[in-house]
C-alpha positions as CSV (number, residue, x, y, z in Angstrom):
1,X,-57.6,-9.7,68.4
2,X,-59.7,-12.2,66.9
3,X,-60.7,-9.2,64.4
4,X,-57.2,-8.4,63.1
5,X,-55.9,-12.0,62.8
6,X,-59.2,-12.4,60.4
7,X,-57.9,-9.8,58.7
8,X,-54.5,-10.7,58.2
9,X,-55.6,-14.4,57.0
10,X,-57.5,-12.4,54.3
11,X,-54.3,-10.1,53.3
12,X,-51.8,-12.4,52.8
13,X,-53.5,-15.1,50.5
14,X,-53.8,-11.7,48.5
15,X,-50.0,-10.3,49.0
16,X,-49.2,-13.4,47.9
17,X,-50.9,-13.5,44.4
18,X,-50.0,-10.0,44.2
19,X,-45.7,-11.1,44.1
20,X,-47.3,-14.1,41.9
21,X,-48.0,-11.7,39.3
22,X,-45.4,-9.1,40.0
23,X,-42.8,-11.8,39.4
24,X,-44.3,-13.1,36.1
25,X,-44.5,-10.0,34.7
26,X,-41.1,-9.2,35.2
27,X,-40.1,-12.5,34.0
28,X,-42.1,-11.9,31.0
29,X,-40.4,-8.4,30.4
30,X,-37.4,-10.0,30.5
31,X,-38.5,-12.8,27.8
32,X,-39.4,-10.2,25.6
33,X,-36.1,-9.2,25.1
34,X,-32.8,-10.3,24.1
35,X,-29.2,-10.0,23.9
36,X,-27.8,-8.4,20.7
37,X,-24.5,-7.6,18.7
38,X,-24.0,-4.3,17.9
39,X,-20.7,-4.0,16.6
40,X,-17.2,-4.3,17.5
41,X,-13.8,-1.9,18.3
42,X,-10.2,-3.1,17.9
43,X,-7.1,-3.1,16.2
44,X,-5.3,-4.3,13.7
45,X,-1.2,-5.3,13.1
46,X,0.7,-6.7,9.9
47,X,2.5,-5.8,6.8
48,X,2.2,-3.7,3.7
49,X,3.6,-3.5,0.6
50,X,3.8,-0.9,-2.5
51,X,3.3,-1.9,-6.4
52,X,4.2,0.6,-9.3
53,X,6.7,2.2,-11.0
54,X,9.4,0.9,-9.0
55,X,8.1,-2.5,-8.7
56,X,6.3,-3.6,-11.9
57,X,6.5,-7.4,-11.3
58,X,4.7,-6.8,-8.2
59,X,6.8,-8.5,-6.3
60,X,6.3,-9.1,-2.8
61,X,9.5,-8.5,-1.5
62,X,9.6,-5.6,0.7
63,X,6.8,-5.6,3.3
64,X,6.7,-2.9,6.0
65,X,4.7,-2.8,9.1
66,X,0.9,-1.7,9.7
67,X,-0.9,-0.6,12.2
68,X,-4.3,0.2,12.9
69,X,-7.8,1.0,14.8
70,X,-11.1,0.3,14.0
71,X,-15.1,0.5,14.5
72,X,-17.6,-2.1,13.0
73,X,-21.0,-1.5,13.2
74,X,-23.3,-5.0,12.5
75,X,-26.4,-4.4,9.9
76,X,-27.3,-7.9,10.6
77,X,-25.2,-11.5,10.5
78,X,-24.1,-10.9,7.2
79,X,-23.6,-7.4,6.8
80,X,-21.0,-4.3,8.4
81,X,-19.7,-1.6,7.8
82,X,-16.3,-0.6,9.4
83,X,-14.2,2.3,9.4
84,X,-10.5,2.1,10.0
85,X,-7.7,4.8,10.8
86,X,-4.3,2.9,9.9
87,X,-0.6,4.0,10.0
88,X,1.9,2.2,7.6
89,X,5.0,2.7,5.7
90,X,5.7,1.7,2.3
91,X,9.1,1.4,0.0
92,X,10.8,0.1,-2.9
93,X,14.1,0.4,-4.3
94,X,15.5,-0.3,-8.1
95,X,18.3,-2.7,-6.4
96,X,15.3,-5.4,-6.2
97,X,14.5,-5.5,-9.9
98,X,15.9,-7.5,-12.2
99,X,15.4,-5.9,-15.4
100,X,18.2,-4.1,-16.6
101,X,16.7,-0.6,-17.3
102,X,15.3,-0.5,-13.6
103,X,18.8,-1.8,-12.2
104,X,20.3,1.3,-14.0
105,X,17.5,3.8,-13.2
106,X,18.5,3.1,-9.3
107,X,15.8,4.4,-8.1
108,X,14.1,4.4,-4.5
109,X,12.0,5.8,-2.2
110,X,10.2,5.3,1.5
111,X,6.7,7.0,2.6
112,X,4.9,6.9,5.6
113,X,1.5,6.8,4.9
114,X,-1.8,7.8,7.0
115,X,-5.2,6.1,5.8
116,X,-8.6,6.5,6.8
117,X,-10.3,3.8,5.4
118,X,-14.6,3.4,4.9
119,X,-15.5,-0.7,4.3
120,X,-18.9,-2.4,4.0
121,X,-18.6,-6.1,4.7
122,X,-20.5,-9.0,3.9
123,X,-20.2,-12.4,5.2
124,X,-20.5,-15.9,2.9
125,X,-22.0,-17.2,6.4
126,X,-24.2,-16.4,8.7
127,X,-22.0,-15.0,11.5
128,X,-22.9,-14.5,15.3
129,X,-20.6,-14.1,18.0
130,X,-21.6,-16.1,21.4
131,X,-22.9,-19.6,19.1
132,X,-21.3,-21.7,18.5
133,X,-22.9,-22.9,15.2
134,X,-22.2,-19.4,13.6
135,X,-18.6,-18.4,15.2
136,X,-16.7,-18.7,11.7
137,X,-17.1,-16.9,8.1
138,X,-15.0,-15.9,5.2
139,X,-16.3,-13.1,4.0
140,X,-15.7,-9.9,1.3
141,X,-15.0,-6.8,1.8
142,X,-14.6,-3.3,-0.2
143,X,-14.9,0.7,0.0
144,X,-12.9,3.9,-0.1
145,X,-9.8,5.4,1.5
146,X,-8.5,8.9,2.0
147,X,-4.7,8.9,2.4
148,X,-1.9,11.3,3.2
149,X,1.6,10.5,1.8
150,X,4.8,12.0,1.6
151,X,7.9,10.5,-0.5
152,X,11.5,10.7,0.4
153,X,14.9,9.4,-0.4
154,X,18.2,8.7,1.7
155,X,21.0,10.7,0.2
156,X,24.7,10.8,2.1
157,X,22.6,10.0,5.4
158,X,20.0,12.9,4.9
159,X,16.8,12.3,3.9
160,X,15.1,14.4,1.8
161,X,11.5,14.7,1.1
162,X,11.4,14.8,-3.0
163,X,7.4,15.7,-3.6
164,X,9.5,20.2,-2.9
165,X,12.6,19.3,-5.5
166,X,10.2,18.2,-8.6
167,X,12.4,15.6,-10.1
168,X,10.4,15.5,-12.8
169,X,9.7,19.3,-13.8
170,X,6.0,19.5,-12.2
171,X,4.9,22.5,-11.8
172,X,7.2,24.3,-13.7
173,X,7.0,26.7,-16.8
174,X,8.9,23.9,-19.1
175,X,6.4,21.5,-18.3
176,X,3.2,22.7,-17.7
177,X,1.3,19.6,-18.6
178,X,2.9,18.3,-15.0
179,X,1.3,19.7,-12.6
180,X,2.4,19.7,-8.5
181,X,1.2,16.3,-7.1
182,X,-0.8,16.3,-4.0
183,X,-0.2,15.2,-0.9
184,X,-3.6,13.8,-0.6
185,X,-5.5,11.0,-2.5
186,X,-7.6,8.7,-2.2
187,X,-7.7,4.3,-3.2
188,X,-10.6,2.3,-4.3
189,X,-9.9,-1.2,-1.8
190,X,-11.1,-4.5,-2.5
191,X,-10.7,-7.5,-0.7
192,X,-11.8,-10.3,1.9
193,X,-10.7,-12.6,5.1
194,X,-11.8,-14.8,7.7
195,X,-13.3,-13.8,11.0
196,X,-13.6,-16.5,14.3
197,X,-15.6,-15.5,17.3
198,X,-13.0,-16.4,20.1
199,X,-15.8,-15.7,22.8
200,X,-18.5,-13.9,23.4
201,X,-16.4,-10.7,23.9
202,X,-13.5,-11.0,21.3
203,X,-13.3,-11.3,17.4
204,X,-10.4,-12.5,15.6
205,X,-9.8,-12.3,11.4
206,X,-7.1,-11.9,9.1
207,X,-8.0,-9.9,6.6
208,X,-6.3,-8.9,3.2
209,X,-6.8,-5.4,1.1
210,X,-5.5,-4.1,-2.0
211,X,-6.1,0.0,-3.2
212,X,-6.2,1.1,-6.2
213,X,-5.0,4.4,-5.4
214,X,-5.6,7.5,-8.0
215,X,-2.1,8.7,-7.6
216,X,0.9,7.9,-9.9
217,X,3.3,9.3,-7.4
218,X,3.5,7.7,-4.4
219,X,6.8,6.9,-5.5
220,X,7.8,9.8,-6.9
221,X,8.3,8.2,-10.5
222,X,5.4,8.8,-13.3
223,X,6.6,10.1,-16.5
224,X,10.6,11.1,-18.2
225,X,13.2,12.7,-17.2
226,X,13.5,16.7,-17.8
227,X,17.6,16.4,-17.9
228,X,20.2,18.0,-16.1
229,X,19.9,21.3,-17.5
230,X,16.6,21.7,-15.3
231,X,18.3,21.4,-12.0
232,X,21.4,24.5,-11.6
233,X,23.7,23.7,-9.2
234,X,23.7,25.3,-5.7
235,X,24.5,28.3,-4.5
236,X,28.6,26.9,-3.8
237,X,27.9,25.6,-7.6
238,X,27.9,21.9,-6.4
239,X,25.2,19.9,-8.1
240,X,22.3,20.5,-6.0
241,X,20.0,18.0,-4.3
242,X,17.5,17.4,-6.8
243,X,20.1,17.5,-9.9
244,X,21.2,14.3,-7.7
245,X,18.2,12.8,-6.9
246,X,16.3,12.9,-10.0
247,X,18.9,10.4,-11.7
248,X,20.7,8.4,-9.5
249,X,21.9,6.1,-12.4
250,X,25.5,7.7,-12.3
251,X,26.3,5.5,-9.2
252,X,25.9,2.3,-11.0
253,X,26.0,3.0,-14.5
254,X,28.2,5.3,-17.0
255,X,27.1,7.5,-18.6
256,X,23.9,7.9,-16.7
257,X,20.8,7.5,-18.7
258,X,18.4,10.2,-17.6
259,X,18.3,12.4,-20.6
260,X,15.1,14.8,-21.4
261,X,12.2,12.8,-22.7
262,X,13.7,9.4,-21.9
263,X,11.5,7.2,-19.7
264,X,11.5,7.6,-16.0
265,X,8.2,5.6,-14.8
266,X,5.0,5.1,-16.7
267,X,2.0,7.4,-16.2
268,X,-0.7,5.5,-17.9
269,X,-0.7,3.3,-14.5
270,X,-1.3,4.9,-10.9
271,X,0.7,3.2,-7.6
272,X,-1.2,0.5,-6.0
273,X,-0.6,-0.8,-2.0
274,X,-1.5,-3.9,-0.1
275,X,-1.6,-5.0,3.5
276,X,-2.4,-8.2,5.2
277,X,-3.8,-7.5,8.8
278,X,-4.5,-9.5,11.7
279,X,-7.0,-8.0,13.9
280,X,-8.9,-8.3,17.4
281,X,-12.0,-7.0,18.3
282,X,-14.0,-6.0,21.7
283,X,-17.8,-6.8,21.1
284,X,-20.9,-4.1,21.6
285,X,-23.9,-5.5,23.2
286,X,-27.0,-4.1,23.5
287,X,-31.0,-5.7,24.0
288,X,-33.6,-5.7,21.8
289,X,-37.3,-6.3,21.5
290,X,-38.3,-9.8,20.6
291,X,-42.2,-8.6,20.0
């Protein structure tokens, strides 16, 4: 007895320094690592609104909703990059203008639009979510968007999607310069906001961008008229849709004022679009290696 108990007083003094060092080391693991922000996922509600041929003072008053969904990965404090899938309409209508050529011209039109959008950020300060010395920035942003768009008009009720009844002759034999617009494009975007780190979970910014989009037609307007002539009537040999949609001037004017060659919109400039977004964001965590 007298043999084990000798034993166990030598044991324990060594069990004990052997959870001494256990505990240490995991304690200095643990300091060699620390928290990190990876990135961010959220969403994103507001307004946007269309400039061009329709609305050459670029005017602000016709905003339609935006919505959107987005991933931001963090390079560092100062720099992201984000990519954003956003669904938004956009519209204009002659009836807002005042000059007298666009009142007459009576144009309008409505698209919904579907953008994927590819943005690198970079903060004016150093920006890091959970302190609360670095939980604000402005900061800029820019990249590139892909876009899918599709313009229509109302006519008696109906709409009717114009890109089909080439109001202004594209694609046709007559004017071959003109060519079927796409569908598809894509915007150069610029523009900036100001983010808030709520807590250490959730983002906040408002965020403005504007895209300089290569297409001249999300409005359906670019170049002259082709004339009357170019659009036969219908098969009951009423005017057809597109003889009535490619000038709508008749309704508020007489005589209407699209003859061949006369101006209809202005090519040399393409559409632009806008939107101002509010947005919240989830936060990624991971750990990293302080050594």
């Amino acid at each position: 007895m007298n043999h084990i108990n000798a034993c166990f007083r030598r044991i324990i003094p060594l069990l004990t320094v052997w959870a001494a060092l256990l505990f240490l080391g995991i304690g200095r693991v643990q300091a060699q690592y620390e928290l990190k922000y990876v990135g961010e996922a959220g969403f994103a509600v507001g307004a946007a609104h269309y400039f061009g041929d329709l609305n050459t003072r670029t005017a602000v008053n016709a905003p339609k909703p935006v919505i959107g969904a987005f991933y931001k990965y963090y390079f560092s404090d100062y720099v992201g990059a984000k990519a954003t899938l956003r669904f938004m309409q956009l519209g204009y209508s002659d009836a807002y203008n005042t000059n007298d050529f666009q009142r007459k011209r009576n144009l309008s039109f409505n698209t919904n639009l579907y953008e994927l959008a590819l943005q690198g950020d970079f903060n004016f300060f150093r920006f890091e979510p959970g302190s609360l010395d670095y939980a604000f920035t402005p900061y800029l942003t820019g990249g590139l968007a892909m876009f899918h768009f599709n313009p229509y008009a109302m006519l008696d009720g109906k709409k009717y999607f114009l890109q089909p009844l080439r109001t202004e002759g594209q694609g046709s034999p007559q004017y071959s310069d003109r060519k079927q617009y796409n569908l598809i494009s894509h915007a150069y975007l610029i523009g900036g906001g100001f983010k808030y780190n709520y807590s250490k979970k959730i983002n906040l910014a408002i965020e403005v961008l504007y895209r300089f989009s290569q297409t001249d037609y999300l409005d359906d307007v670019s170049t002259t008229y082709v004339g009357d002539s170019f659009f036969p009537p219908d098969v009951n040999g009423n005017p057809s849709v597109a003889y009535r949609l490619q000038d709508r001037s008749s309704a508020v004017t007489s005589p209407a004022i699209g003859e061949p060659g006369r101006q209809r919109g202005n090519s040399r400039d393409k559409d632009h679009y806008a939107t101002i977004e509010f947005t919240v964001g989830w936060l990624f965590t991971s750990y990293k290696c302080k050594f």
